[in-house]
N, C-alpha and C positions, 0 to 999 in steps of 0.2 A: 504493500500500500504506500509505496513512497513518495507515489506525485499522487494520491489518489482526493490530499488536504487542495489541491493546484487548478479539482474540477467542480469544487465545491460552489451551491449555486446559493448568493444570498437569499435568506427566506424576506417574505413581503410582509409588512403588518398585517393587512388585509389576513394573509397566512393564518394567522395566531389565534386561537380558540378566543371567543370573548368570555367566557367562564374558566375562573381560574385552577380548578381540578379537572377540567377538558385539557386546561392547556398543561397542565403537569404530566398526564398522561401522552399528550402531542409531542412533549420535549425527548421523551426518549427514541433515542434512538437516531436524532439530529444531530448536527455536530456543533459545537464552539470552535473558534476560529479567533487567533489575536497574530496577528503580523504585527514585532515586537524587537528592536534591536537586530534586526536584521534573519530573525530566524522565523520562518513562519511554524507555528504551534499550533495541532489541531487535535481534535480530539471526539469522539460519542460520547454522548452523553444516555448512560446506563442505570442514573438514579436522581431520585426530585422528592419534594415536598412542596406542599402547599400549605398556603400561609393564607387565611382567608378573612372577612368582617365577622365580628364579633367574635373571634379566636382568641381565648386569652394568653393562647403560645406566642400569638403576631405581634411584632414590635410597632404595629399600628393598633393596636387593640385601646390605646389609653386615645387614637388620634394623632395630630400629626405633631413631630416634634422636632429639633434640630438634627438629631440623628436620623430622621427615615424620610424628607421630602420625596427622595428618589421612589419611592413604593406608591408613592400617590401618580405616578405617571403615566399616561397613555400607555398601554400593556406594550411589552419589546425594548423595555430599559433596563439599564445594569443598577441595580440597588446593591450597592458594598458597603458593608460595614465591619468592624475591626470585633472579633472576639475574643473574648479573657485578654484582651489587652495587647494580644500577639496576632492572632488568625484574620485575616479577609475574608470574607466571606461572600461568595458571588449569586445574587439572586435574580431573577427576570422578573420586573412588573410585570400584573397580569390582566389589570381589568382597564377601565376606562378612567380619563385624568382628575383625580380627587378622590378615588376610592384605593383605597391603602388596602391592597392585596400583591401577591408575589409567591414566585415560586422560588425558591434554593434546588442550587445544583448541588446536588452531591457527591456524585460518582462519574469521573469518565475514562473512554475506553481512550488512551493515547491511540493515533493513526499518525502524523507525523508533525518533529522535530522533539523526537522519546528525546536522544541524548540531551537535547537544549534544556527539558524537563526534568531531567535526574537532579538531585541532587549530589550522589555519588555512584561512583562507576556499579557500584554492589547494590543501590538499589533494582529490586526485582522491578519487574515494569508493573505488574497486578498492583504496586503500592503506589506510584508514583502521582497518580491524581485517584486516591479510596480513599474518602473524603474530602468535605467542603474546606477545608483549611490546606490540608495538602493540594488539593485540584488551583484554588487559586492559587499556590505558589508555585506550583506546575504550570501552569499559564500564566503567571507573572499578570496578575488580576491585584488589583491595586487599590486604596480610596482615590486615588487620582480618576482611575476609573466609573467610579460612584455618578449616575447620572448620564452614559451615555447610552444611544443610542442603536442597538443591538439589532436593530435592523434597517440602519445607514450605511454611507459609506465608508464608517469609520475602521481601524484596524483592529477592532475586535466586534464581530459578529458572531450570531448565528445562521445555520445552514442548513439546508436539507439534509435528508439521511440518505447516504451511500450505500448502502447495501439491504438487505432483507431486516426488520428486528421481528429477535422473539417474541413470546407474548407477553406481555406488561404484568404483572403482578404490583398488590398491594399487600400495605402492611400499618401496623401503628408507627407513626414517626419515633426518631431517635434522640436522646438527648433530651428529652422536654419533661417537666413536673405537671404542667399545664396543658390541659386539654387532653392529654396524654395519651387518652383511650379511641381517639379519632382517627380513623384508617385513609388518612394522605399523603401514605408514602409509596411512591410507585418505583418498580425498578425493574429493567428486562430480566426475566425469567433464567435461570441457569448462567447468567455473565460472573464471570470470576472475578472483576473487576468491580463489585457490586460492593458497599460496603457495610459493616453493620454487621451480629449475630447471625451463626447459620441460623437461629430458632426464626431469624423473621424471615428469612428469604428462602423458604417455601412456599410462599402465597400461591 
């Protein structure tokens, strides 16, 4: 798959589910795309969550605040925000401009510039973007980032799906005390790349 990041075709808004667990389930299996210091970085995207109105997990849940403008945007924005102080975290707005909904990427499948993505020569590739915190340093996802446009002409997009995807399973989200027991987390079915307990990814 080495030029295969080279035939990738930008998705259109119009694209984009207007419901924001249509389009968590639509993400899989698309790719991310950031052309970045000179190396292009792509990757499937293999796992999502949905962040919805009146979720008390969503960082719009209280409304809008200095930390999440981006989430209130026309759906096909980068909403980043910094976790535990260290991590990026790269989401797609998902609904219409004012409504604080979003989907997080969580898991993707590298397709090309793996080595630009290692960390080190000994990372496995199955780890290299299994999870949202690894995946954005793997694609050098940024809060510079925070706010653009994911389906312009900018150097990080998304993109159609290149090849077949398996079937989508869900599951209860990761990491959360809140809302906890709500099944918004989708992620293609058998990917190795998937992150998370084997207990959930039998859906």
């Amino acid at each position: 798959m080495k030029h295969a990041a080279e035939k990738i075709r930008r998705l259109k808004r119009k694209e984009l589910p207007r419901d924001t667990v249509a389009m968590a389930k639509f993400l899989i299996g698309c790719t991310l795309v950031h052309d970045v210091d000179g190396d292009r970085l792509a990757a499937r995207i293999v796992e999502t969550e949905a962040y919805l109105t009146g979720d008390a997990a969503s960082h719009a849940y209280r409304g809008l605040t200095k930390r999440n403008p981006s989430m209130f945007l026309k759906r096909g924005h980068a909403y980043v925000y910094i976790s535990y102080g260290v991590w990026p975290m790269l989401n797609v707005s998902s609904s219409e401009k004012g409504v604080g909904e979003a989907v997080l990427i969580r898991a993707l499948e590298p397709l090309q510039g793996i080595e630009a993505m290692r960390r080190s020569e000994s990372e496995r590739p199955f780890d290299i973007a299994r999870g949202p915190g690894r995946l954005a340093r793997a694609m050098r996802v940024t809060l510079a980032d925070d706010g653009a446009d994911l389906c312009g002409a900018g150097p990080l997009f998304l993109g159609a799906p290149i090849r077949h995807i398996d079937p989508v399973a869900i599951s209860t989200r990761i990491g959360i005390t809140k809302d906890a027991d709500r099944k918004l987390r989708f992620f293609e079915r058998g990917n190795p790349f998937v992150s998370g307990p084997k207990s959930l990814n039998i859906g």
